[in-house]
C-alpha positions in Angstrom: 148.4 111.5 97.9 145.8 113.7 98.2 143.3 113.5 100.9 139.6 111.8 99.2 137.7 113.5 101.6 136.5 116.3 99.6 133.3 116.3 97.4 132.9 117.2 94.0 130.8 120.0 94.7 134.0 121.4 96.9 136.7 121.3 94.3 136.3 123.1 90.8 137.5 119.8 89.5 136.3 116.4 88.9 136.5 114.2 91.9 140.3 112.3 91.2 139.0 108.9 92.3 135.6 108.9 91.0 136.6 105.7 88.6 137.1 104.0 91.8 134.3 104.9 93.2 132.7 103.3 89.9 134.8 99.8 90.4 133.5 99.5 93.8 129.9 99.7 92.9 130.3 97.1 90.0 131.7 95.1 92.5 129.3 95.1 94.8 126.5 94.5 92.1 128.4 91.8 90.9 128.7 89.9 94.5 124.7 90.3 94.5 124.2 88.9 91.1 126.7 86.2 91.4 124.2 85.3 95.2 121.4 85.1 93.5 122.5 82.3 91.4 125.1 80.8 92.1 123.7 78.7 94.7 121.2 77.2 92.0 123.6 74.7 91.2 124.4 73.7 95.3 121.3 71.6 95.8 122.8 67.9 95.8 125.9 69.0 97.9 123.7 70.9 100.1 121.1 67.9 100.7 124.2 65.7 100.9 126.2 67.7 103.9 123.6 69.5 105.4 120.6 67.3 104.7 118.5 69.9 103.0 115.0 68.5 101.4 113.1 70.1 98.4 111.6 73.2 101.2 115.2 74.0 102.6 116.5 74.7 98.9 113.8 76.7 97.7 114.5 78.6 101.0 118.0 79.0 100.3 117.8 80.3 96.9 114.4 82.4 97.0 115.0 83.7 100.8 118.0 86.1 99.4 115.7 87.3 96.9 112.5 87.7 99.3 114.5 89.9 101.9 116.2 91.6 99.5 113.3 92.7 96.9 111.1 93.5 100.8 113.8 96.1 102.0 115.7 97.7 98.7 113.4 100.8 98.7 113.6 101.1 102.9 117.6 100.6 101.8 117.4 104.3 99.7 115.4 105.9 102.1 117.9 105.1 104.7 120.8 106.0 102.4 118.9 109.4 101.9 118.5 110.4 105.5 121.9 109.0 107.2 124.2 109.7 104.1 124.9 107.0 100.7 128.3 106.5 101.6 127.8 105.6 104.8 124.6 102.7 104.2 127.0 101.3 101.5 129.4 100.6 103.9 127.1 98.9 106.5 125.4 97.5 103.8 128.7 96.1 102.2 130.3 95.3 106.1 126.7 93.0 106.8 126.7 91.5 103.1 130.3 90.3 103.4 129.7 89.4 107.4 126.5 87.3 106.4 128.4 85.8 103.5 131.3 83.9 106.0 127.7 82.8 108.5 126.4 81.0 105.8 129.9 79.4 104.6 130.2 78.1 108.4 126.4 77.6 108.4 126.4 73.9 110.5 122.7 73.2 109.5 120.1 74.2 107.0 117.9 75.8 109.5 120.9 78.5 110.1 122.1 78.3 106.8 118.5 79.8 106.2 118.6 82.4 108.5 121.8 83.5 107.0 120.1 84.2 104.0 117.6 86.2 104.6 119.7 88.2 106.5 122.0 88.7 103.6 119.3 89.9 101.5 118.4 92.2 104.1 122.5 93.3 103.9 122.4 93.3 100.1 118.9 95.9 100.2 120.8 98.3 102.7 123.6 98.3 100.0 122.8 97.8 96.5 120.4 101.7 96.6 123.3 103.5 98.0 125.3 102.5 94.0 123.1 105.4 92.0 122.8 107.9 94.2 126.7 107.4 94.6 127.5 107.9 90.7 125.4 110.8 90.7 127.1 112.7 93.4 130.6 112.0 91.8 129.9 111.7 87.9 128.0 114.2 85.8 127.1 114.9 81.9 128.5 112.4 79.2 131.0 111.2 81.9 127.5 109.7 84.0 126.7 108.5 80.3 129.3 106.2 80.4 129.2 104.9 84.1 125.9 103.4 82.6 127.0 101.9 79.5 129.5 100.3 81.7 127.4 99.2 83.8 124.6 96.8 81.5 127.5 94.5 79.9 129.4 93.8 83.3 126.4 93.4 85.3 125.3 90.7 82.4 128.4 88.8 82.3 127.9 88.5 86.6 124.1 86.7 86.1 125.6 84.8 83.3 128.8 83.5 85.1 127.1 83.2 88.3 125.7 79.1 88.0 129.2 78.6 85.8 131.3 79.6 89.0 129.3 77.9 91.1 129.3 74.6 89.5 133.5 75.3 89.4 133.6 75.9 92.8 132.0 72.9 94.4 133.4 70.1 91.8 136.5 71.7 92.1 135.9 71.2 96.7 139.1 73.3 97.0 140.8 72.5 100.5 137.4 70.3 101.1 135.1 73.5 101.6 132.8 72.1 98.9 129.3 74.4 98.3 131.3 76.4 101.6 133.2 77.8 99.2 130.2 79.9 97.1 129.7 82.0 99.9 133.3 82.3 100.8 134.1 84.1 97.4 132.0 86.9 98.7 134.7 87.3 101.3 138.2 88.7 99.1 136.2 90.8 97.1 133.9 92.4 99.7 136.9 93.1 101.9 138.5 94.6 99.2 135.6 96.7 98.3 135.4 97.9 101.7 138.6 99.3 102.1 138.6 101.0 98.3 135.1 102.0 99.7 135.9 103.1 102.9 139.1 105.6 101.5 138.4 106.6 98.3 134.1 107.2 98.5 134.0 111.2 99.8 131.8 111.6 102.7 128.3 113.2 102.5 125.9 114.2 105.2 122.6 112.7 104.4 119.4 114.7 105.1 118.2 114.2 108.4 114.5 115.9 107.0 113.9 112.6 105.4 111.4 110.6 107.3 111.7 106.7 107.0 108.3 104.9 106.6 108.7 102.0 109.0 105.2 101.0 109.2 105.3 101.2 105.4 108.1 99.1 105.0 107.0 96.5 108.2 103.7 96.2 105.7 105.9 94.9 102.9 107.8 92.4 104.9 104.7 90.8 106.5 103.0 90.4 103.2 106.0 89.1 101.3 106.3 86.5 104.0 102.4 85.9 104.1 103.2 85.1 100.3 106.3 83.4 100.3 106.0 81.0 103.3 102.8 79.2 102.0 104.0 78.5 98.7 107.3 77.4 99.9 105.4 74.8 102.6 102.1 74.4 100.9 103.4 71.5 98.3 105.3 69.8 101.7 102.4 70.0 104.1 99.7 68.9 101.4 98.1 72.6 100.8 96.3 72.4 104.7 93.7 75.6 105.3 96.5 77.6 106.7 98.1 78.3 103.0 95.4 79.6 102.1 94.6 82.3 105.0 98.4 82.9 104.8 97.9 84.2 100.9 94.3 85.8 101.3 96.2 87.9 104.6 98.9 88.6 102.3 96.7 90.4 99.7 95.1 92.3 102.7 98.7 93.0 103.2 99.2 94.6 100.1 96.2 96.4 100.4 96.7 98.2 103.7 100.2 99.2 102.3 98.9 100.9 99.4 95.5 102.7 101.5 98.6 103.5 104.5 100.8 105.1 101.7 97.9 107.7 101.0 97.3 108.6 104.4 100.4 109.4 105.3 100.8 111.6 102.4 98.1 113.2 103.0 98.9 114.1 106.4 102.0 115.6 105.3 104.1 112.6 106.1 107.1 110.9 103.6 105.7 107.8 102.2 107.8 105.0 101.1 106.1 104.9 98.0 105.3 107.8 95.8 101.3 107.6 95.8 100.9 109.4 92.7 102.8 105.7 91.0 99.9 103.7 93.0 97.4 105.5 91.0 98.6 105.1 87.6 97.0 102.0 86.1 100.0 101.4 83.4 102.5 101.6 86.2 100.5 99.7 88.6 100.4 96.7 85.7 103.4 97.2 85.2 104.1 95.8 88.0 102.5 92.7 88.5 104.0 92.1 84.5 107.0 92.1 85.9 106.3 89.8 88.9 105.2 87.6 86.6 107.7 87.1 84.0 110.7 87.7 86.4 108.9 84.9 88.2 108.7 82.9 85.3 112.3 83.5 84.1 113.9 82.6 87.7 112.0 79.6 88.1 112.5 78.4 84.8 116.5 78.6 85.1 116.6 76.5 88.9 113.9 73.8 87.0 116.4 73.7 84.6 119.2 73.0 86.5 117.3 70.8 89.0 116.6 68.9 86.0 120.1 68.6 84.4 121.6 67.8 88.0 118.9 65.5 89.7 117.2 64.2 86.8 120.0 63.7 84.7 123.1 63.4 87.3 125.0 66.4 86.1 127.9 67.3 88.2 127.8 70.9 89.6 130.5 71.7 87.3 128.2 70.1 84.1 125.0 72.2 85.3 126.7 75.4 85.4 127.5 75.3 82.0 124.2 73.6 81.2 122.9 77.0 81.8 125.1 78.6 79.4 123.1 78.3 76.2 120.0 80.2 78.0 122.5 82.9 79.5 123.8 83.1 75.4 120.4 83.4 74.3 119.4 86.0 76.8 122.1 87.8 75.8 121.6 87.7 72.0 117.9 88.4 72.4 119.0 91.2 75.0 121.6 93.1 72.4 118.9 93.3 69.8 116.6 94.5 71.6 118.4 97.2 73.2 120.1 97.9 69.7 117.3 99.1 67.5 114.6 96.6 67.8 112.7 98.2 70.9 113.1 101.8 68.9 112.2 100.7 65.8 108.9 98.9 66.8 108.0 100.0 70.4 106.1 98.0 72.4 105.8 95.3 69.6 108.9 94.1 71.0 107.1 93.1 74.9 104.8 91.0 72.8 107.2 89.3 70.4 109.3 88.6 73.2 107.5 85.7 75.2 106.3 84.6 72.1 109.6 83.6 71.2 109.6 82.9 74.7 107.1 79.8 74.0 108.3 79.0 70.7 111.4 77.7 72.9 109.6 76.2 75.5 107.2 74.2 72.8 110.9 72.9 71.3 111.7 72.2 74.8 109.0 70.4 75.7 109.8 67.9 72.4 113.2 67.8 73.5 112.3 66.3 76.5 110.2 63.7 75.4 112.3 62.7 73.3 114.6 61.7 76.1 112.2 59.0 76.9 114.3 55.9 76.9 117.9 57.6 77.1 119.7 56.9 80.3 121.7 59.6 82.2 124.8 58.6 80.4 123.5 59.1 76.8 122.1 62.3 77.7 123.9 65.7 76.8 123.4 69.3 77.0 123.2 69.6 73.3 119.9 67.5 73.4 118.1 70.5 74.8 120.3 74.0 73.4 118.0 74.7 70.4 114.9 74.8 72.8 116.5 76.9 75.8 118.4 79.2 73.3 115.7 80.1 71.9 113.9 80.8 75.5 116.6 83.1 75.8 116.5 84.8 72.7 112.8 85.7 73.5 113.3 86.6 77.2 116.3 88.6 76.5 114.3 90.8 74.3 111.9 91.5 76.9 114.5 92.1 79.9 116.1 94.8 77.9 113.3 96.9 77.2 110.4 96.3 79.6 111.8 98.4 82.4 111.2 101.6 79.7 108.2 100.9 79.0 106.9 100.9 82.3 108.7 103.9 83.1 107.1 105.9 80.4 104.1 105.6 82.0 105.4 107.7 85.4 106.4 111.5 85.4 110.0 112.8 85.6 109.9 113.4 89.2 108.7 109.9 89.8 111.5 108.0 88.2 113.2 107.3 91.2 110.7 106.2 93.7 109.5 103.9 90.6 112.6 102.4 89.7 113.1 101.2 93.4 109.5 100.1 93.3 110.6 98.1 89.8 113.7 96.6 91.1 112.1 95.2 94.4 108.5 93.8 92.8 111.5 92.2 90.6 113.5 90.3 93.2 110.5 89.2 95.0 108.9 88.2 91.5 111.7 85.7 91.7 111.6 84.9 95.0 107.9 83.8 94.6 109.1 81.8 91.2 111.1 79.8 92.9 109.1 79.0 95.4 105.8 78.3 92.6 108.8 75.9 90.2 110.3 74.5 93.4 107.4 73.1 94.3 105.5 71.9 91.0 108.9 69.9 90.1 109.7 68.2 93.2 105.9 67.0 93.3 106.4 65.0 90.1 110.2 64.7 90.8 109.7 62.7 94.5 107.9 60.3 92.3 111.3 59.5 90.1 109.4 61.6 87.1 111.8 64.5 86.4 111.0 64.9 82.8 107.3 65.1 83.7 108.5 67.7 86.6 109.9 69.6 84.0 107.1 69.9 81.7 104.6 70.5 84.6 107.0 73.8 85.0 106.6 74.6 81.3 103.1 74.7 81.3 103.4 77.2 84.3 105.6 79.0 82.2 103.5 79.2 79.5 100.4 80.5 81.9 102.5 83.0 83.0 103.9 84.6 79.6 100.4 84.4 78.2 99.1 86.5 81.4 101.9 89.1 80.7 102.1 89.4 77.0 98.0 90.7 77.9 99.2 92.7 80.2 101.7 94.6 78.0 99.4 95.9 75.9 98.1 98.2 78.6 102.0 99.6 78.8 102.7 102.7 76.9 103.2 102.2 72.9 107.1 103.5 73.4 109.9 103.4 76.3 111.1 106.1 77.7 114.9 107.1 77.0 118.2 105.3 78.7 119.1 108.3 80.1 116.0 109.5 81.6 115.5 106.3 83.1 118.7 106.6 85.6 117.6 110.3 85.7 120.7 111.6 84.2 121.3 115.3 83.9 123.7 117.6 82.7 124.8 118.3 87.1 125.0 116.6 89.5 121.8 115.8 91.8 121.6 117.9 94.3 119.2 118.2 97.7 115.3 117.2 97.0 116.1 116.0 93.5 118.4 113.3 94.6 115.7 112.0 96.8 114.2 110.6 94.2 116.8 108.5 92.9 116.5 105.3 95.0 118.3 102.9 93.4 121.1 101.6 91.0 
């Protein structure tokens, strides 16, 4: 066999096991996607075994996302200084070691800790997946690693609750939610060894300063966020919820005046600056915090609702998320079609207004479950409403990333798309924390459908707020392939720098 050492820019040749190189990197992706949801449907096992209130879940579930949004653009700077292959496979060692702590986790206090630090695992991995591709793909052959990439990375956020809800109704060998986390396990081990032979070693560039201050910033002011709104509904709002979020806007603040300093004193910034100061981009931004937000939350109210409001198994509430996944799906494909092309930004406004045209069904739906016990209820009564949720929310997830990216220039892309990706996993860690909270309120209180539609009207707030904010986006997105920064080479020295992210 021949040795995989070599790099594509040693041989004349195509790299022989660059197609593996691809598989490991979809797997990967796929164990993040199936950890950010597949512990939606957990909640009653976990509060059952380890005794886990409303707080603890919302911990468990928006935790991952917090640490892992706080640290994925850290996660390419360190790829870029110490070498891609060689973050992935820390990254990918840590995500699988933090995977079998929180199987064995004996309490919810640990099983929290766990958590957060396999988000901080999955952001040392998941930026390493682009810059990877790059270095062993190039031309129409890079093309296709992408195309590959949307529909697989779909089906793993769409069959994510569905194995879940398997998994613990099916309690195989009496590991129960254990075993959601011990998946992770075959497949990470796997990866690691494919990863470990077949990925060609790279130096990284040792010129590349990592922002630590920077990136300490972003943690303390995510936390400041997060923790309050986690607690707050618990502890009855007390004054320090409230210093905790005005501190965490400071936060924010002083990461965005530090990020001009130090590139203007010559240093590497975490952050492009030049992003900071483009007011489409910097909307951009909180658009997407607020209808990732939206999105996430809605999907754990939803299957909060269908499992503690209307005694779903795990199994049930899995597939009780199907007809949104379909939508999403639906709305997703023609969107990304010929829908965005053909009418531009329209399609960012049509979008959540389909988006509340499902939740208005929805909300009728549910009141219309007034008087219907657990038994007579089934998932049918609500599939019109959610499908069309995710009709309208799939037509903004496939085209909203463009838009914003339009609005940056070519030597930005990177450093923006890392930005993008993080502001959209702790969008959804501060969702579920917002719908946690505003659902167990009305849910301790035996009123689940009124918990529900106490999260729809959140939902709605939050659409409205972003469908005004996409008209400041640019009128059209900007291409596929310019948005991974695909060329007709290989990136090579400062212009792979920029690519942070997969």
């Amino acid at each position: 066999m021949r040795d995989p050492s070599p790099t594509p820019d040693e041989t004349t040749e195509p790299y022989r096991w660059r197609w593996l190189i691809l598989a490991v990197m979809i797997v990967a992706e796929i164990m993040d996607l199936l950890d950010a949801s597949i512990v939606n449907v957990a909640g009653p096992a976990l509060e059952d075994s380890l005794g886990a209130g409303s707080v603890g879940l919302q911990w468990v579930i928006g935790g991952y996302a917090l640490t892992l949004g706080a640290g994925l653009v850290l996660g390419g700077r360190l790829g870029d200084r110490y070498g891609r292959r060689r973050m992935f496979l820390i990254g990918l060692a840590a995500f699988t070691a933090t995977s079998l702590l929180c199987a064995i986790a004996p309490n919810i206090e640990s099983l929290i800790a766990f958590r957060l630090l396999q988000g901080t695992a999955g952001a040392m991995l998941l930026p390493q997946g682009l810059g990877l591709l790059r270095e062993n793909f190039s031309g129409p052959e890079l093309t296709k690693v992408f195309a590959i990439f949307g529909p697989v990375l779909g089906l793993g956020g769409i069959i994510g609750p569905v194995l879940g809800g398997f998994l613990i109704e099916g309690d195989f060998f009496g590991l129960g939610w254990r075993s959601v986390f011990l998946i992770n396990l075959p497949m990470g081990i796997a990866a690691l060894i494919v990863a470990a032979k077949f990925v060609p070693k790279k130096a990284g560039d040792r010129t590349v300063r990592v922002d630590m201050t920077g990136a300490a910033l972003v943690v303390a002011s995510c936390a400041l966020l997060v923790l309050p709104l986690n607690q707050g509904q618990e502890d009855g709002w007390p004054l320090w919820t409230w210093l905790s979020m005005a501190a965490s806007v400071i936060g924010f603040a002083l990461f965005a005046l530090q990020q001009r300093l130090a590139a203007a004193a010559g240093r590497e910034p975490l952050v492009t600056p030049g992003l900071l100061r483009k007011p489409a981009f910097t909307v951009g931004l909180g658009g997407i915090a607020l209808f990732f937000g939206g999105l996430i939350g809605t999907q754990l109210v939803l299957t909060l609702f269908l499992q503690i409001g209307r005694h779903f198994t795990a199994g049930d509430a899995g597939l009780g998320n199907l007809p949104l996944a379909v939508g999403t799906a639906i709305g997703g494909a023609i969107s990304g079609a010929f829908l965005a092309d053909k009418i531009g930004r329209k399609v960012l406004q049509i979008g959540p207004l389909v988006q509340l045209a499902g939740a208005a069904v929805l909300w009728f739906e549910l009141d219309g479950l007034d008087g219907l016990d657990a038994a007579s209820f089934s998932i049918w009564d609500i599939v019109p409403g959610t499908t069309v949720a995710g009709i309208g929310a799939g037509m903004v997830i496939a085209a909203l990333f463009s838009f914003i990216l339009a609005a940056v220039d070519d030597d930005e892309i990177g450093s923006a798309s890392g930005v993008l990706s993080a502001v959209q996993a702790i969008g959804g860690s501060i969702g579920v924390a917002i719908f946690g909270s505003v659902f167990f309120a009305q849910a301790k209180t035996g009123d689940f459908t009124g918990g529900f539609h106490r999260a729809l009207i959140v939902q709605a707030c939050l659409l409205t707020a972003f469908l005004a904010i996409t008209f400041l986006l640019p009128e059209k997105g900007r291409p596929d392939d310019e948005q991974h920064g695909i060329a007709t080479e290989p990136a090579t020295g400062s212009e792979a720098k920029q690519h942070l992210t997969a």
